[in-house]
Residue frames as qw, qx, qy, qz and C-alpha x, y, z in Angstrom:
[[0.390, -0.287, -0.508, -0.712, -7.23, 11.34, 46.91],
 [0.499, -0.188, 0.444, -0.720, -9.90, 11.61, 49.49],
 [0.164, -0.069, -0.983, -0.047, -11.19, 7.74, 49.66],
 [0.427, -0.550, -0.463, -0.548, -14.94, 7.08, 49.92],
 [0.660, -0.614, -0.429, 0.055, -14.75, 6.94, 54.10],
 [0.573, -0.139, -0.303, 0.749, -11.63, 9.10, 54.79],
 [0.114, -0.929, -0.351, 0.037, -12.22, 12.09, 56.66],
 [0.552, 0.297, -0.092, 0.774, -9.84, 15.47, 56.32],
 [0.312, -0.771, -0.368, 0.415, -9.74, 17.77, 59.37],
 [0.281, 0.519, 0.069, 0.804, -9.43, 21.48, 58.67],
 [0.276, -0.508, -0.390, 0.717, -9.09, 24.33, 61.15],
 [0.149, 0.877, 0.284, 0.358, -11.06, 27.60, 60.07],
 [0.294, 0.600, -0.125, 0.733, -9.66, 30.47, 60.60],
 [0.482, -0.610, 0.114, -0.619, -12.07, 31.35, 63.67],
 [0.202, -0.252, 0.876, -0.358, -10.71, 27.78, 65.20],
 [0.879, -0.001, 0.191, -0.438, -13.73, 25.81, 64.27],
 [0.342, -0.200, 0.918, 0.017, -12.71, 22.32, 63.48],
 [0.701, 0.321, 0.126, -0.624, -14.25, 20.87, 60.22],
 [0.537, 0.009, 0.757, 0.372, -13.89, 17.05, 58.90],
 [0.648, 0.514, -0.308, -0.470, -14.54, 17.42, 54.42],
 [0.327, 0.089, 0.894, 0.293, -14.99, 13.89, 53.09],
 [0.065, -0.143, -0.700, -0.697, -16.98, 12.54, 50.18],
 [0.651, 0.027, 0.150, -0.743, -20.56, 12.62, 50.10],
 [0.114, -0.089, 0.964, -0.221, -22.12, 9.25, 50.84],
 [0.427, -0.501, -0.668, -0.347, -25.89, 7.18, 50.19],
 [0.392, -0.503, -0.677, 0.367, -25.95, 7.12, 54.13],
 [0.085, -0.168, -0.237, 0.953, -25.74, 11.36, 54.24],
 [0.133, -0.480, -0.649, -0.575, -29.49, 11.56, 52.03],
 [0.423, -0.782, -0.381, 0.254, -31.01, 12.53, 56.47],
 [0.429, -0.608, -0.167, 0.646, -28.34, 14.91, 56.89],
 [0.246, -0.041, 0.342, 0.906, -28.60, 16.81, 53.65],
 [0.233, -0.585, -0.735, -0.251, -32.22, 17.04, 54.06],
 [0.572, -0.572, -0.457, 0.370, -31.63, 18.24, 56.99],
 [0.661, -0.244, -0.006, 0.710, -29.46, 20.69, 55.93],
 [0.034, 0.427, 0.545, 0.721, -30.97, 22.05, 52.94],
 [0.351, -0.840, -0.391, -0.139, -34.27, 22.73, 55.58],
 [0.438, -0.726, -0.273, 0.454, -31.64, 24.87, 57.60],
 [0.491, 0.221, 0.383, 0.751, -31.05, 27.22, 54.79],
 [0.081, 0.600, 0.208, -0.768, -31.98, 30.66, 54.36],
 [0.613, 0.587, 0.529, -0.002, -33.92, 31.44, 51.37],
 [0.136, 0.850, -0.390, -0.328, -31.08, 33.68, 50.09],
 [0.198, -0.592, 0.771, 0.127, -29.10, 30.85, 50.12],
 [0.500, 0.145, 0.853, -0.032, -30.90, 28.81, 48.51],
 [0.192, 0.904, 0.065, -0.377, -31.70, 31.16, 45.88],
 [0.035, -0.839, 0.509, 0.190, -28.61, 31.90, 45.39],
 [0.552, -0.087, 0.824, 0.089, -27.42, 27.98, 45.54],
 [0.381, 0.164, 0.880, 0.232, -30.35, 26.97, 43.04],
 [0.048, 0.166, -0.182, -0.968, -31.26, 30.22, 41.44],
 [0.383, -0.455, -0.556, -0.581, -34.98, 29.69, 42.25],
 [0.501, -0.387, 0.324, -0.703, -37.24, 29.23, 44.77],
 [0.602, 0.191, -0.775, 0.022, -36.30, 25.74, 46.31],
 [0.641, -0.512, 0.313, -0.478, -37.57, 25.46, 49.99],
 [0.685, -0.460, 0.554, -0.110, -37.30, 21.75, 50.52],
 [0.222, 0.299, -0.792, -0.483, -35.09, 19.23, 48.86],
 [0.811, 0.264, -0.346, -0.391, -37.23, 16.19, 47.29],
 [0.822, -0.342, 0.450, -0.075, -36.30, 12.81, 48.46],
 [0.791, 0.470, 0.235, 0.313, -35.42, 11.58, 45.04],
 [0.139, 0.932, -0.218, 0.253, -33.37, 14.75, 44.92],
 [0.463, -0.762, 0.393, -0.224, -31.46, 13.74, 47.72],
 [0.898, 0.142, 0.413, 0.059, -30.55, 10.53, 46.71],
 [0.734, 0.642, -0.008, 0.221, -29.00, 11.67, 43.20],
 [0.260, 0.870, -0.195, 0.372, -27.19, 13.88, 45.05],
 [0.513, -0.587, 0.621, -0.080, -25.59, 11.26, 47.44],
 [0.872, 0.070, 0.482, -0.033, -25.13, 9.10, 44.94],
 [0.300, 0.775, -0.499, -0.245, -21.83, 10.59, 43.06],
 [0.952, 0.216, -0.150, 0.154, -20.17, 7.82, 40.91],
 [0.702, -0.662, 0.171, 0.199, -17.21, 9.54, 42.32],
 [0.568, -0.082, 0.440, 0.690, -15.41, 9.99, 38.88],
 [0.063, 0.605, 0.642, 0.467, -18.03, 12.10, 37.12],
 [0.188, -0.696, -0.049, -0.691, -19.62, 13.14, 39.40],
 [0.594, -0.188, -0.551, 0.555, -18.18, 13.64, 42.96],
 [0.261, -0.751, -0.105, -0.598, -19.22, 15.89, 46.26],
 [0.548, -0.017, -0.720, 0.425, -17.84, 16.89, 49.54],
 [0.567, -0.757, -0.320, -0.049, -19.49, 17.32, 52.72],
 [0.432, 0.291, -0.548, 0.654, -18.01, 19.29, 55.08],
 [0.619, -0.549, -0.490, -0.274, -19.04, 18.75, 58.68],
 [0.226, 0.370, -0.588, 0.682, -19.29, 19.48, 62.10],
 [0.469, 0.010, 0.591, -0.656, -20.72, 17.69, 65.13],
 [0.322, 0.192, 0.922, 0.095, -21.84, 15.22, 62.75],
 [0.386, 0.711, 0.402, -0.428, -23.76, 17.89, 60.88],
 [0.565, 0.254, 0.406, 0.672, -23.50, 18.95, 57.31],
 [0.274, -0.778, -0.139, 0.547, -22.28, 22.60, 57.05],
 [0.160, 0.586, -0.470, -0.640, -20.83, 22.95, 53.42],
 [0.809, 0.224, 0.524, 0.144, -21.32, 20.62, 50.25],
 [0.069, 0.545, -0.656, -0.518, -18.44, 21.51, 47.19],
 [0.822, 0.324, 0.468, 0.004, -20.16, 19.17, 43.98],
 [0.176, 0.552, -0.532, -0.617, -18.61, 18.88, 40.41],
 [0.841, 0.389, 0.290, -0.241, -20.16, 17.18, 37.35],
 [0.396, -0.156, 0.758, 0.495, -18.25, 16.07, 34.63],
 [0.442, 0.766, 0.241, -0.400, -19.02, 17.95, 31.15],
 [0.737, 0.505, 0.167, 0.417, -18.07, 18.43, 27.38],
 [0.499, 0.480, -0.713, 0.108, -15.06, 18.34, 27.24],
 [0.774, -0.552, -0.287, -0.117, -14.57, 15.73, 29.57],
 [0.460, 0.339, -0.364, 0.736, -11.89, 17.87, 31.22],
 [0.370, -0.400, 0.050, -0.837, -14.50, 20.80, 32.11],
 [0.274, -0.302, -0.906, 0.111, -16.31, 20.09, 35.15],
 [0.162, -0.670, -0.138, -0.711, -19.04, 22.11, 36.46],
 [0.260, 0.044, -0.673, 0.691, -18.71, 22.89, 40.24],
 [0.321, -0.684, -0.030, -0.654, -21.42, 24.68, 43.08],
 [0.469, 0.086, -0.649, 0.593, -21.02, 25.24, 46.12],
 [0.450, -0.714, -0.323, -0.428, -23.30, 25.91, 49.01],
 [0.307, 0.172, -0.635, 0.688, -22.18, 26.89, 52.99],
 [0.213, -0.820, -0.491, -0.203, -24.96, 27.32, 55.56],
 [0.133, -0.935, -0.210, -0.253, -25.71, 30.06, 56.89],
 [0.538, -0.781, 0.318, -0.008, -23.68, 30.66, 60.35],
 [0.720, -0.364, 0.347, 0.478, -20.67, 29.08, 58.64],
 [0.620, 0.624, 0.226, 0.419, -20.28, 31.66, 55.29],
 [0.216, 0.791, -0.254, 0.513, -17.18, 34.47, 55.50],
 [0.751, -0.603, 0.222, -0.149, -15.54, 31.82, 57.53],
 [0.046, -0.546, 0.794, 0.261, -13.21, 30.46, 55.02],
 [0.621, 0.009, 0.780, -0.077, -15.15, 27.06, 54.40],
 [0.822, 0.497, 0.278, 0.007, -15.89, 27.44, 50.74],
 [0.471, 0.646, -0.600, 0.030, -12.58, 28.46, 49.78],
 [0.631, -0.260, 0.674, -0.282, -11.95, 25.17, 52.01],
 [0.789, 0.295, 0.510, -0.173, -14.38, 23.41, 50.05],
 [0.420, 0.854, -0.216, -0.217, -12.94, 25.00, 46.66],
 [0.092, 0.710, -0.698, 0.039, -9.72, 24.19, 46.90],
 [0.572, -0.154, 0.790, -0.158, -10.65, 20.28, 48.03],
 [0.610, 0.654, 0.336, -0.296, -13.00, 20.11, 45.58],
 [0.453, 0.826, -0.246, -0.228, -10.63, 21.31, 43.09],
 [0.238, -0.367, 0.899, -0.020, -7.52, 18.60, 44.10],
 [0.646, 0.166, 0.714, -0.214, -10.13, 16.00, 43.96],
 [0.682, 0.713, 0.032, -0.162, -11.49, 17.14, 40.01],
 [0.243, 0.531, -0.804, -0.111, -7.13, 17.10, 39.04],
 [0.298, -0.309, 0.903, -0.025, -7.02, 14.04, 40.46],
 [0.619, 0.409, 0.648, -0.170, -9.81, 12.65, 38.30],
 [0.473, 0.122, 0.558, 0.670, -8.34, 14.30, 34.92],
 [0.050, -0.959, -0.268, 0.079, -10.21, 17.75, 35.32],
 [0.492, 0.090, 0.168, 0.850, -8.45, 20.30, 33.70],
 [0.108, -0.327, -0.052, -0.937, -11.00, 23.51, 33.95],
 [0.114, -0.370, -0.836, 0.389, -13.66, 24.29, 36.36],
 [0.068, -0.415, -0.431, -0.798, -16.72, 26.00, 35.16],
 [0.024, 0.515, 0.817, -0.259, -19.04, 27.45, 37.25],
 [0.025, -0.563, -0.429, -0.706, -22.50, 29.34, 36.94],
 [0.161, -0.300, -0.556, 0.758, -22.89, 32.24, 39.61],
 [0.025, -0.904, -0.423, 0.051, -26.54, 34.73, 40.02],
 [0.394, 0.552, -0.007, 0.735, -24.78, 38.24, 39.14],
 [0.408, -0.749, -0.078, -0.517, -25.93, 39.09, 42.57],
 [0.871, -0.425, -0.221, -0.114, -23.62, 36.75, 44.42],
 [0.025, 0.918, -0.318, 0.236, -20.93, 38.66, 45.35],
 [0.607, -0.534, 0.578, -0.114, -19.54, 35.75, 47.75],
 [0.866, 0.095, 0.452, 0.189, -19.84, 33.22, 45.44],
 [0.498, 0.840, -0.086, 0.196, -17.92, 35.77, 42.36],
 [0.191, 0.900, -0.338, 0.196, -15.45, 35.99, 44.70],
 [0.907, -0.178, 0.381, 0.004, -14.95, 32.16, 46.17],
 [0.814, 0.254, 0.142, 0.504, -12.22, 30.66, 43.04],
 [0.517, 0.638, -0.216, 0.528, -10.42, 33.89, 42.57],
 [0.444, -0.692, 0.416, -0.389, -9.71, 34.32, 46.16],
 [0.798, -0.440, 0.411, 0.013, -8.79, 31.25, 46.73],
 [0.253, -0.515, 0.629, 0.525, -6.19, 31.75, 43.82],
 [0.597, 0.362, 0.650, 0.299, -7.78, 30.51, 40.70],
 [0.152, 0.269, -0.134, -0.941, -7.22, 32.81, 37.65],
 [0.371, 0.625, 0.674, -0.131, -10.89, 32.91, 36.46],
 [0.144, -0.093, -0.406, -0.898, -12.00, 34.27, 32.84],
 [0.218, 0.346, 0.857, -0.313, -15.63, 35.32, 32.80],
 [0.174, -0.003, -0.517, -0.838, -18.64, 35.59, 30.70],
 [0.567, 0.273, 0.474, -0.615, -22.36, 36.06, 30.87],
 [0.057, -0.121, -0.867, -0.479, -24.48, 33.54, 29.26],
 [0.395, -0.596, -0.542, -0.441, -28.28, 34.55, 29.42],
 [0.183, -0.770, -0.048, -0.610, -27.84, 36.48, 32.14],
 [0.727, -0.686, -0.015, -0.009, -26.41, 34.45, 34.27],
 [0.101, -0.778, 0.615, 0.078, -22.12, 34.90, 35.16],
 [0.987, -0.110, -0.087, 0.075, -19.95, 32.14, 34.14],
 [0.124, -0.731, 0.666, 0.082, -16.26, 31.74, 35.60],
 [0.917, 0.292, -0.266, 0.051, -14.12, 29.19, 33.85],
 [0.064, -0.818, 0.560, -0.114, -10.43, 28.32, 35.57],
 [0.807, 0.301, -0.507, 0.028, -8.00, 25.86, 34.88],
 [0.586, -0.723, 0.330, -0.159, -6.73, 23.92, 37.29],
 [0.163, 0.478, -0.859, -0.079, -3.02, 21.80, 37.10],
 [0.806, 0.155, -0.513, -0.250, -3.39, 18.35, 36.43],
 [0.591, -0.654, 0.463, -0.086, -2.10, 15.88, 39.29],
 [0.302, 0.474, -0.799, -0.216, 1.27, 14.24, 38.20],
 [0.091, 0.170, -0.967, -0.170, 0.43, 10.60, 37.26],
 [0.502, 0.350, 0.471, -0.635, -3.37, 11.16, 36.59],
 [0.281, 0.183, 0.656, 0.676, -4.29, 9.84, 33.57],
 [0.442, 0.246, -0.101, -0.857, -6.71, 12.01, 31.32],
 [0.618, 0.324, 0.591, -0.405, -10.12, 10.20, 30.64],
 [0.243, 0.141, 0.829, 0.483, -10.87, 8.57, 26.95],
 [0.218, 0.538, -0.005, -0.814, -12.41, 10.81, 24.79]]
């Protein structure tokens, strides 16, 4: 399991070099930061509105994963944040809901099936047994992020927006949260 300070190097495909650890209080500057270097597709797309800058208080909640619930990983480069992979902890408390954002100059590089696949170790290892997410029916990358990177995904529209569901294996000697 990825500890709150350890850092995991990955090689993209194109050779970049990219550390994915957790998300941290101290990252609240660099996700600011990050968010403001978004494209307004991608942000869209991310928070299926119109979302220009994050909130301060925003920022915060979202460096402040309890880390069993609710856990997020940065993935970085040059000390910048380039990707962020979140999951929430939902009814059941198997199901977790996931999203996943990449900026710009680093999407259809490999980093969110990167992030996916961490992201998805990390939920087993916390007693996550399906990942749910909700995609814009327009987001062709993100429809095709979990089943590329090998999840079998069932899906279904709920008010218009896609949902993919996929189970993921359990790590041996996880226990399963108290229901």
């Amino acid at each position: 399991m990825l500890e709150v300070m350890e850092v995991e190097n990955t090689v993209l495909a194109d050779g970049t070099m990219v550390g994915i650890r957790p998300i941290k209080p101290e990252d609240i500057a660099a996700l600011v930061e990050f968010h403001e270097g978004l494209s307004f597709g991608t942000v869209y797309r991310r928070f299926f509105g119109i979302h220009p800058h994050l909130a301060m208080q925003e920022a915060e909640h979202f460096c402040a994963a309890d880390t069993v619930d609710r856990f997020a990983l940065v993935a970085v480069v040059d000390d910048a944040v380039v990707g962020v992979a979140r999951m929430e902890r939902v009814l059941p408390a198997t199901t977790a809901e996931v999203a996943f954002v990449v900026a710009d100059r680093f999407q259809h590089r490999g980093l969110g099936r990167v992030l996916a696949l961490h992201l998805a170790a990390a939920a087993s290892e916390r007693g996550i047994t399906e990942l749910v997410a909700d995609i814009l029916p327009d987001n062709l990358p993100m429809l095709r992020l979990l089943p590329d990177a090998g999840f079998a995904v069932t899906v279904s529209l709920v008010g218009g927006i896609v949902r993919q569901a996929c189970p993921i294996p359990i790590q041996s000697g996880t226990s399963l949260p108290a229901q």
